[in-house]
C-alpha positions in Angstrom: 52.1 73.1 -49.5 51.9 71.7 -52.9 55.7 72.1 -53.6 56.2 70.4 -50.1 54.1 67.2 -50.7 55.8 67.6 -54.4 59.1 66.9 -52.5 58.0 64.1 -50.5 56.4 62.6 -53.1 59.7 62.4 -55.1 61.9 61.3 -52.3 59.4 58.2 -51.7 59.7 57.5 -55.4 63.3 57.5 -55.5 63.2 55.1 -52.2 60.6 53.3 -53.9 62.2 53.0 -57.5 64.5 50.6 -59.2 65.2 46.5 -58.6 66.7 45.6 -55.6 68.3 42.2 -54.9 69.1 39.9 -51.8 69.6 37.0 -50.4 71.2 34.5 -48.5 74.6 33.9 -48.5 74.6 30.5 -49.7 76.3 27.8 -48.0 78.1 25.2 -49.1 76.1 22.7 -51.5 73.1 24.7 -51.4 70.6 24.5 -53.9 69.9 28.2 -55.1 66.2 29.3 -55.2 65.4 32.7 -57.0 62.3 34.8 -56.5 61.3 37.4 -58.2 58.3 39.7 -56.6 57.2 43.7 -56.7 57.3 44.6 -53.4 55.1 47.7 -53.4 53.1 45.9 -56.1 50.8 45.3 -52.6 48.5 42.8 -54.3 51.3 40.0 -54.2 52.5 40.4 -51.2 51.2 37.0 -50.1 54.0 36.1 -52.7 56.5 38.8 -51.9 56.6 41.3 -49.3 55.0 39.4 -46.6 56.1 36.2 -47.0 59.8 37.7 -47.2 59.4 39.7 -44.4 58.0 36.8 -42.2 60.6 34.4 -43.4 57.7 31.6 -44.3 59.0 30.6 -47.1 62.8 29.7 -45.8 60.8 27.9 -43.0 59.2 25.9 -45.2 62.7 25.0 -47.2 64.0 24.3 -43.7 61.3 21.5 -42.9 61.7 20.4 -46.7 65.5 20.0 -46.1 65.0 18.0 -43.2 63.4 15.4 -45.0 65.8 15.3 -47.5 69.0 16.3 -46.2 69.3 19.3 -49.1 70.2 22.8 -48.1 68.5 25.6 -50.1 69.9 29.0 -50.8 67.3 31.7 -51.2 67.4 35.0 -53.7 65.0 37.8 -53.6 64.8 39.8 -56.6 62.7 43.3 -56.2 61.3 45.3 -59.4 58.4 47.7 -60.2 56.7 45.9 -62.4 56.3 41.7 -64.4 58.0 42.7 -67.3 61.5 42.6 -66.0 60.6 39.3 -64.4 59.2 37.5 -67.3 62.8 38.8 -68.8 64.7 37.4 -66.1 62.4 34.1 -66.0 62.9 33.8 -69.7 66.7 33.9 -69.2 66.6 31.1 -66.9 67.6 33.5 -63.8 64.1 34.0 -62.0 62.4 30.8 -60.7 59.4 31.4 -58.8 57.4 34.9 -59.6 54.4 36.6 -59.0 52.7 39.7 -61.0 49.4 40.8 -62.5 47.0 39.7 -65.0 48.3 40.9 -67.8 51.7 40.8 -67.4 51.2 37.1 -66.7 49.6 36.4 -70.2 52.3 37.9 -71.4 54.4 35.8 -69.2 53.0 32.5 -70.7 52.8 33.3 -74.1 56.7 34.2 -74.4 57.5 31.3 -72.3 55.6 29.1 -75.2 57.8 30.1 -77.6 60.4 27.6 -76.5 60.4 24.4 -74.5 62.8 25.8 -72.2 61.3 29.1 -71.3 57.7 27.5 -70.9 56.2 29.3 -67.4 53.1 27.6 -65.8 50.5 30.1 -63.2 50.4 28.2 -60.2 47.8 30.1 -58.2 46.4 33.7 -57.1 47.6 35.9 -54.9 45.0 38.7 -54.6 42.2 39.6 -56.9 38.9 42.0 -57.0 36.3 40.9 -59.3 35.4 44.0 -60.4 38.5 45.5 -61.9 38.9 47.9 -58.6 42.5 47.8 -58.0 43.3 49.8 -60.8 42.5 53.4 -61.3 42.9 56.7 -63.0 43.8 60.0 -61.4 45.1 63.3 -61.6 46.6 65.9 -59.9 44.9 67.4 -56.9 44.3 71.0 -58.3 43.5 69.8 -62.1 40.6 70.7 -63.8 39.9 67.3 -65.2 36.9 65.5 -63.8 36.2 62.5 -65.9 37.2 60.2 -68.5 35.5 62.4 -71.3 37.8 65.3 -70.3 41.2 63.1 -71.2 40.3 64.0 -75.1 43.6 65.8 -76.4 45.3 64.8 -73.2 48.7 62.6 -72.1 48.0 59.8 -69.9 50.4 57.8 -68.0 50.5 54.1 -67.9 52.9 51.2 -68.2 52.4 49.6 -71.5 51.1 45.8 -71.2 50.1 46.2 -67.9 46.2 45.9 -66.1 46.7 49.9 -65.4 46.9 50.2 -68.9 44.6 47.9 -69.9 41.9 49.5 -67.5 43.0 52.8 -69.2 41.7 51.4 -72.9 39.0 49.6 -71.8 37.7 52.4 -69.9 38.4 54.9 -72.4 36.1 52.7 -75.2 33.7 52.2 -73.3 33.0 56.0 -72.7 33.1 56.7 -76.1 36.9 57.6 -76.6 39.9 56.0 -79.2 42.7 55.6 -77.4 45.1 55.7 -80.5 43.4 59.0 -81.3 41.7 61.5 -78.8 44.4 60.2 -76.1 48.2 60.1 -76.2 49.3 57.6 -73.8 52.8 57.7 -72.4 54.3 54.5 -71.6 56.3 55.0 -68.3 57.1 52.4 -65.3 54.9 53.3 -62.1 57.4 55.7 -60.0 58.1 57.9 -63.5 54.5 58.2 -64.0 53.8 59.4 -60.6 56.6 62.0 -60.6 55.5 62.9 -64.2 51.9 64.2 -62.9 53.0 65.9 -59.9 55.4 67.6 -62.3 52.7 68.6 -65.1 54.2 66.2 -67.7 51.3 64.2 -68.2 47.8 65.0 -67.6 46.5 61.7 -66.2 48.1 58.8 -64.5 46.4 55.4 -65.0 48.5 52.5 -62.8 47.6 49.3 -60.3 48.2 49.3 -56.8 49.2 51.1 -54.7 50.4 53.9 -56.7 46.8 55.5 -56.8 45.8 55.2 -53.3 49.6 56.8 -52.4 48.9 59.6 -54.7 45.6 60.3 -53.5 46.7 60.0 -49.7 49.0 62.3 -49.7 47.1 64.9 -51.1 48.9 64.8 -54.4 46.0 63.9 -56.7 42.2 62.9 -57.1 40.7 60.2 -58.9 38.4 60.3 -62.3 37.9 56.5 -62.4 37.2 53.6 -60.3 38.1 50.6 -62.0 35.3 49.2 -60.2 33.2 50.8 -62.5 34.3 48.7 -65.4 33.0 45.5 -63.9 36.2 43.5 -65.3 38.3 41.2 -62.4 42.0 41.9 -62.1 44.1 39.5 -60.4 48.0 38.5 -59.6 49.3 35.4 -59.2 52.3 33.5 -59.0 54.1 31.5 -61.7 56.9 29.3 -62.0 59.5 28.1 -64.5 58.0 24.9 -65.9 61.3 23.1 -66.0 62.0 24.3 -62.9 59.1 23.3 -61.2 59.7 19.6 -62.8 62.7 19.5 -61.7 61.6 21.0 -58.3 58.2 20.1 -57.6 58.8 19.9 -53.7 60.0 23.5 -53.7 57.4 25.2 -55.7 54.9 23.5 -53.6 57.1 24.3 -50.3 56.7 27.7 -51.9 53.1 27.9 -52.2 53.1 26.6 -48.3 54.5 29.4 -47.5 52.1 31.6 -49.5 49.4 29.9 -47.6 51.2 30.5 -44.8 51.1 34.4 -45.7 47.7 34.4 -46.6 46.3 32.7 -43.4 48.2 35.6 -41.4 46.6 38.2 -43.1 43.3 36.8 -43.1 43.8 36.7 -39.2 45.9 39.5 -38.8 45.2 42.3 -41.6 46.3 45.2 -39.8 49.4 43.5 -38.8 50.2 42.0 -42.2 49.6 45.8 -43.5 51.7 47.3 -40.9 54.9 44.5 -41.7 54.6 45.5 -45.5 54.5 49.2 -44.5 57.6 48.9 -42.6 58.8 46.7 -45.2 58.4 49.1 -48.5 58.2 52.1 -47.4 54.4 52.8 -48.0 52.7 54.4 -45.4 50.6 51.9 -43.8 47.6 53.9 -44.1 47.5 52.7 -47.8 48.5 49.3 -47.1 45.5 48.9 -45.2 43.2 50.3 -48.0 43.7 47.6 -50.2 45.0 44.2 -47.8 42.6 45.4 -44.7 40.1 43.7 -43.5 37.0 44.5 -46.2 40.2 45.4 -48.8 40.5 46.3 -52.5 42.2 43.2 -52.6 40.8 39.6 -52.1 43.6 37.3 -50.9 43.2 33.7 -52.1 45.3 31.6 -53.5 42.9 29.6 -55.8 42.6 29.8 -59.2 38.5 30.4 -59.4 36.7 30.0 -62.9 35.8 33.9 -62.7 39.7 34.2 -62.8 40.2 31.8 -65.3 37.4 33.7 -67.5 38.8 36.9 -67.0 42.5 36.2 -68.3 40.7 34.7 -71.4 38.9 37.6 -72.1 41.9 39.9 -71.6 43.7 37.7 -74.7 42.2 40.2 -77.4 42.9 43.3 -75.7 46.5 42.1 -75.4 46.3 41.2 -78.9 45.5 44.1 -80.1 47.6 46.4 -78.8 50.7 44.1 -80.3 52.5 42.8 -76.9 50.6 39.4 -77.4 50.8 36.7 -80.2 48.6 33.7 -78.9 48.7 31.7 -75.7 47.4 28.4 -74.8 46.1 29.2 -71.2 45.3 25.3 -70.8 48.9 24.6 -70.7 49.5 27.6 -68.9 47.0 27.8 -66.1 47.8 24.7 -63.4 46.4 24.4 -59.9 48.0 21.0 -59.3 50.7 22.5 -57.3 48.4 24.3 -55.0 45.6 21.8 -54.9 48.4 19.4 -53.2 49.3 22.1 -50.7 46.1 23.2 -50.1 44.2 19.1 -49.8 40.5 18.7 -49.0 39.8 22.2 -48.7 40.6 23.7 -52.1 37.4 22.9 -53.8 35.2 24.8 -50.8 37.5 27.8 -51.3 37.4 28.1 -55.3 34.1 28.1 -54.6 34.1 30.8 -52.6 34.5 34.9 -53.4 34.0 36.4 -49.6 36.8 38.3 -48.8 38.0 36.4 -45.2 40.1 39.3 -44.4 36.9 40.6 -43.0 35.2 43.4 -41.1 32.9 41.6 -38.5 31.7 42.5 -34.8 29.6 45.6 -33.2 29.8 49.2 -34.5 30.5 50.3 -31.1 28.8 53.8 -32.1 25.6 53.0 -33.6 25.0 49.6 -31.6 24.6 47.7 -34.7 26.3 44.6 -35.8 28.8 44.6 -39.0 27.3 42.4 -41.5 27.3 43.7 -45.3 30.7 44.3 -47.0 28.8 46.8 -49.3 28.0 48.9 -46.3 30.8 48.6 -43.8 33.4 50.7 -43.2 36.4 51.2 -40.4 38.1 53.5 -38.3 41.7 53.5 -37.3 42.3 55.4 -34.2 45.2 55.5 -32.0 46.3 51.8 -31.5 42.6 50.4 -32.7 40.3 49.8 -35.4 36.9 49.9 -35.0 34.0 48.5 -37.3 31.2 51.2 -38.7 27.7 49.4 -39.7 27.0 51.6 -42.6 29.1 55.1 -44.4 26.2 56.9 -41.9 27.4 55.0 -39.1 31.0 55.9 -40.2 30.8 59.5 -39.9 29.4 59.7 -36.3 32.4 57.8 -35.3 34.7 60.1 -36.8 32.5 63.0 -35.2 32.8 61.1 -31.6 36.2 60.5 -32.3 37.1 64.1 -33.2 35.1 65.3 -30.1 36.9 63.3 -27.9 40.6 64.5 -29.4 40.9 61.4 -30.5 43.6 60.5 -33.3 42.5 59.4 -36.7 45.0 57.6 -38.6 42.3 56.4 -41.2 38.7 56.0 -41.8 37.2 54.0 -45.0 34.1 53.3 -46.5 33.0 51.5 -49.7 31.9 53.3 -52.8 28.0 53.5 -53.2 28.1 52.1 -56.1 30.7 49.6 -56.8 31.3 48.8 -53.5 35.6 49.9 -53.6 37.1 50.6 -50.3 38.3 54.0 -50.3 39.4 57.2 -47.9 36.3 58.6 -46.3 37.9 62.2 -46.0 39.1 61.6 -50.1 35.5 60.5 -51.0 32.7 62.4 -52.3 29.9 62.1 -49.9 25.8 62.7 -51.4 23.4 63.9 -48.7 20.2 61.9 -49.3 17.8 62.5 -46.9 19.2 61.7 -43.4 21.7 59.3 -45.1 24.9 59.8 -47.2 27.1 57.7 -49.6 30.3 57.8 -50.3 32.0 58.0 -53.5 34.8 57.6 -55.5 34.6 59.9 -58.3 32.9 63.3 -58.6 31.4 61.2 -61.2 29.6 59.1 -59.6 28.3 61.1 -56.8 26.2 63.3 -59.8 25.5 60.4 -61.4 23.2 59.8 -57.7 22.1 63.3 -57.8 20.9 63.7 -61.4 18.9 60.7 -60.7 18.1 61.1 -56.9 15.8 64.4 -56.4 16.6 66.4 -53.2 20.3 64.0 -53.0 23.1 66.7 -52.5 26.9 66.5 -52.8 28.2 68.1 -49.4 32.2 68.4 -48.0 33.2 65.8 -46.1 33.3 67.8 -43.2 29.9 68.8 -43.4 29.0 65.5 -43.8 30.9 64.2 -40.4 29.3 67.2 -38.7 25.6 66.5 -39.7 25.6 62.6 -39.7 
């Protein structure tokens, strides 16, 4: 079996792997428009993969070119990561982007080296405020079980990147040099992954979706929740600043369209999941763990003062690991662009942290109504999705469901403690009493035991049957 989901691993990497470009051919006169996105990069999709697939944004140009009688020519570029887009951005080749945190630091602060490469962040794609949509695992059968067990071992991560930066952060704060008691290997996403299944490297530490992937197909288990580092993560979209002078009604036609994408999968999250599964590859079980309704990932395209904060505070950690000089995120961070798109209701939004992609109605099993993010979970049957008032709640659904020979494409549930979505039949479930909690980590779940007296860790199965 494991050579088996070894193969399939690597022949979704290889699919998955490498840039890809396309576009329009571009008629006569037309102004060429060049995007660059990470298509399984699933927290800016908003930006990428959804918006592409939907066609908003050439909508958009249409309705822009009918006011001014312009035709537009658009490019998709496709790559694993921001780095080769900052590099294609800083050549003057790549107009509009959209990557992570800290590849978007780095991003600006290159881009301030010159007048002509300068790069402005023009809003948010998705974001969780607690650092969850990165995470560390390893392979399914290795003996490693936390953080402190990485001492003397290879780690995976892309270099400058919120995976890697997670890796660090985490790393010091449980008591562990990175430069020292851990070798980290700096590969891009799709080489990491096929380096753990192989044995390569011990530990894999990378953002969305590679962990959820891994762990879904039974090919690894995860040691850390980034949620645990309390630390918000983010992706957003930035644009060539003499570009976007140049181009101001494009950028914003742009960001239109990334509305546009966002509205659709607040009101249709399983859809949206299910056009980007189609769209990369990526089974749409794992699509839906992070843009579902309740997701890892927040999608909002305003540029909140937590956000703002957080790439601050990232500065020295960029700093210090030499991929950053200095920045000036005042010049760099602008929500002009998107508060013009966006008009009266911006400020309400900014204001706002609630993920609207969310889980609302009855729990149809326990009779109770979906209320509290930090409680609810979901079931995907056959066709459906149904809401589950509490992780309790969750697992008599799946027991109904299996009793009635119902198929169960998914079911997830939110950590205990940090409240990250995850797979109920991947998490570690505690038996308290006549309740149980889902986690994350084998961590954790002890972590409730040693201080919970009587709590238990039980199988999944058990739990499902017992609940």
């Amino acid at each position: 079996m494991r050579a088996r989901r070894t193969v399939l691993l690597m022949a979704l990497v290889a699919g998955l792997s490498g840039c890809t470009v396309a576009g329009n051919a571009a008629d006569a006169g037309a102004e060429p428009v060049v995007v660059g996105y990470q298509s399984k990069t699933i927290n800016t999709v908003t930006a990428g993969t959804l918006l592409r697939a939907q066609g908003f944004f050439e909508k958009r140009l249409g309705e822009l070119g009918a006011r001014t009688g312009k035709k537009y020519a658009v490019t998709w570029q496709d790559y694993d990561t921001g780095a080769p887009i900052t590099a294609q951005m800083m050549a003057g080749k790549i107009d509009i982007g959209s990557m992570g945190d800290y590849p978007l630091l780095i991003n600006g602060a290159r881009g301030q080296q010159s007048a002509e490469t300068r790069t402005k962040l023009v809003a948010v794609t998705g974001y969780n405020l607690r650092g969850a949509l990165n995470t560390v695992v390893v392979a399914r059968n290795s003996p490693i079980r936390s953080l402190a067990d990485l001492r003397g071992k290879v780690v995976s991560a892309s270099s400058g990147s919120a995976g890697h930066g997670l890796l660090v952060q985490a790393l010091r704060k449980n008591g562990l040099d990175p430069g020292k008691d851990v070798k980290i290997e700096n590969q891009q996403p799709p080489i990491g992954a096929s380096a753990l299944q192989s044995g390569n490297v011990d530990a894999l530490s990378q953002f969305v979706a590679w962990p959820g992937l891994l762990v879904h197909q039974g090919a690894a288990t995860v040691i850390y929740d980034g949620g645990e580092l309390d630390v918000p993560t983010l992706h957003g979209t930035v644009v060539q600043e003499k570009y976007a002078a140049g181009n101001r009604d494009v950028v914003k036609a742009f960001l239109q369209a990334q509305l546009d994408a966002t509205k659709f999968l607040w009101d249709q999250p399983l859809k949206a999941a299910e056009i980007v599964a189609q769209a990369t590859g990526l089974p749409p079980e794992v699509v839906y763990l992070y843009n579902g309704a309740n997701g890892i990932a927040t999608f909002d395209p305003t540029l909140k003062p937590q956000l703002r904060a957080a790439l601050q505070q990232d500065v020295p950690f960029l700093k210090s690991i030499g991929v950053l000089q200095n920045i000036d995120l005042a010049a760099f961070v602008d929500d002009s662009f998107v508060r013009e798109v966006y008009g009266a209701g911006y400020d309400a939004d900014l204001a706002g942290t609630a993920n609207k992609a969310a889980l609302t109605g009855t729990d149809p099993v326990c009779k109770k109504p979906v209320a509290d993010p930090a409680l609810a979970g979901e079931l995907w049957l056959s066709g459906r999705t149904q809401p589950a008032a509490n992780p309790t709640c969750l697992l008599r659904a799946v027991k109904a469901a299996q009793a009635a020979g119902e198929q169960i494409k998914a079911a997830y549930v939110p950590d205990a403690a940090t409240g990250t979505r995850w797979f109920a039949d991947k998490s570690v479930w505690v038996r308290d009493g006549e309740t149980f909690h889902p986690f994350v980590t084998a961590a954790a779940a002890q972590r409730y035991v040693s201080a919970h007296a009587g709590a238990a860790v039980v199988p999944y199965a058990e739990a499902v049957k017992s609940a």
